[in-house]
C-alpha positions as CSV (number, residue, x, y, z in Angstrom):
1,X,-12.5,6.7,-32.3
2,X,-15.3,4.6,-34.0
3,X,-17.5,6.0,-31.6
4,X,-16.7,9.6,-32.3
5,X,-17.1,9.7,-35.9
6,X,-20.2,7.1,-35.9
7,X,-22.3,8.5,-33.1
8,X,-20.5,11.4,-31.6
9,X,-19.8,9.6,-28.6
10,X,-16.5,10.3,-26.6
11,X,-15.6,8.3,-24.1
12,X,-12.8,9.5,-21.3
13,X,-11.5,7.9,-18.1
14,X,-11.4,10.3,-15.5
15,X,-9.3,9.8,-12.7
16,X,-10.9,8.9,-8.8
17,X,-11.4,12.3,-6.5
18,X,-9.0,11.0,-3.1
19,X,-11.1,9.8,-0.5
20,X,-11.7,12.4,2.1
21,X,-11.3,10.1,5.6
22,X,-11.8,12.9,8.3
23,X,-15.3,14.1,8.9
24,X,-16.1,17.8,9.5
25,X,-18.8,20.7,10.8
26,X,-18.7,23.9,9.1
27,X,-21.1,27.0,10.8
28,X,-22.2,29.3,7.7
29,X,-24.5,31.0,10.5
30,X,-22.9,30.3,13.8
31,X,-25.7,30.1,16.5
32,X,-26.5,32.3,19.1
33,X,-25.4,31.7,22.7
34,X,-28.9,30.3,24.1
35,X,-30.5,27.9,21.6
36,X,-32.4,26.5,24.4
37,X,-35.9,27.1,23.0
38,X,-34.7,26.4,19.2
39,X,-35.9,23.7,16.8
40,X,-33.1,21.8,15.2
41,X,-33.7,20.1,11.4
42,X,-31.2,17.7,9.9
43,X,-30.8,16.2,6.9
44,X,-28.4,13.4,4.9
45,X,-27.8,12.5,1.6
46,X,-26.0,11.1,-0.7
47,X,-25.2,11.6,-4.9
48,X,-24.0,9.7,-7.0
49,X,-25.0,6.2,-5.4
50,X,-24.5,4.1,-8.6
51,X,-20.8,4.7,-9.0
52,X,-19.1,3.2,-5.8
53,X,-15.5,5.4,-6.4
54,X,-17.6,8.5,-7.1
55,X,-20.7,8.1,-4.0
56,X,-20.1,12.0,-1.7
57,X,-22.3,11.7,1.0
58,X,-23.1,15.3,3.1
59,X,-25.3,16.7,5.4
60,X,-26.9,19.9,6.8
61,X,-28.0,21.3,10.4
62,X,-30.5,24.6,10.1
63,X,-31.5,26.0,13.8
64,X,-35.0,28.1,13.9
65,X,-36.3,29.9,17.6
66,X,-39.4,29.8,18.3
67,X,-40.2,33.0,16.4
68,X,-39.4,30.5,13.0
69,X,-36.5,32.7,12.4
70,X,-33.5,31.0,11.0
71,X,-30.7,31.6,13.5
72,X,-27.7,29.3,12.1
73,X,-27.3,27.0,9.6
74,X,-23.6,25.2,8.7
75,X,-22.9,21.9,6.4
76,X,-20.8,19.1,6.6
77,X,-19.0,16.0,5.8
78,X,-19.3,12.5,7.6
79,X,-16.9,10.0,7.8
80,X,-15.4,7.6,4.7
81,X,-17.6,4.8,6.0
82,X,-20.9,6.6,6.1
83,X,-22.1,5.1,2.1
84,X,-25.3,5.9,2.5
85,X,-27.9,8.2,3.2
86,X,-29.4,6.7,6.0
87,X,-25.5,7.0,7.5
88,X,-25.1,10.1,6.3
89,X,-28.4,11.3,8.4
90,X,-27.1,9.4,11.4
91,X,-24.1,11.3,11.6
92,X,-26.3,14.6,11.1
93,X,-27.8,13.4,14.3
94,X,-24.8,12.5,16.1
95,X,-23.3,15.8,15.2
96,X,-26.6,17.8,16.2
97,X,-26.7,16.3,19.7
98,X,-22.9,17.2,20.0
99,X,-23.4,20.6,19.5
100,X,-26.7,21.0,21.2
């Protein structure tokens, strides 16, 4: 309360999000049936590093032919033990070669 009426400062504890344990793969733009001559692009990241209970690490798979069109795209989540970006970027990988 000091806070409040001294500096205007409010201070709340927020309860944890639950930890999401099963990865997942969502098409927004599901792909065409030949992606054979296609150029795949990945990318991992992860916010809110500093705060261990609060870190959400996600990732991203866009597909472009060779006419740089964008053909599919879709989003995802990798698993609890990916803390990192550099994980998270792995499993964008992992999940890219899957599908290809």
């Amino acid at each position: 309360r000091r806070l409040l009426r001294t500096r205007a400062l409010l201070v709340l504890r927020v309860p944890r999000p639950p930890l999401l344990r099963t990865e997942w793969f969502h098409w927004v733009l599901d792909p065409p049936e030949d992606l054979r001559a296609c150029t795949w692009y990945i990318d991992g990241s992860l916010q809110d590093g500093a705060w261990t209970a609060f870190r959400a690490t996600g990732f991203g798979i866009a597909v472009v032919s060779e006419a740089q069109e964008l053909v599919a795209y879709g989003h995802g989540c990798p698993p609890h033990w990916c803390s990192n970006a550099a994980a998270a970027e792995g499993w964008a990988l992992l999940t890219a070669l899957r599908l290809n």
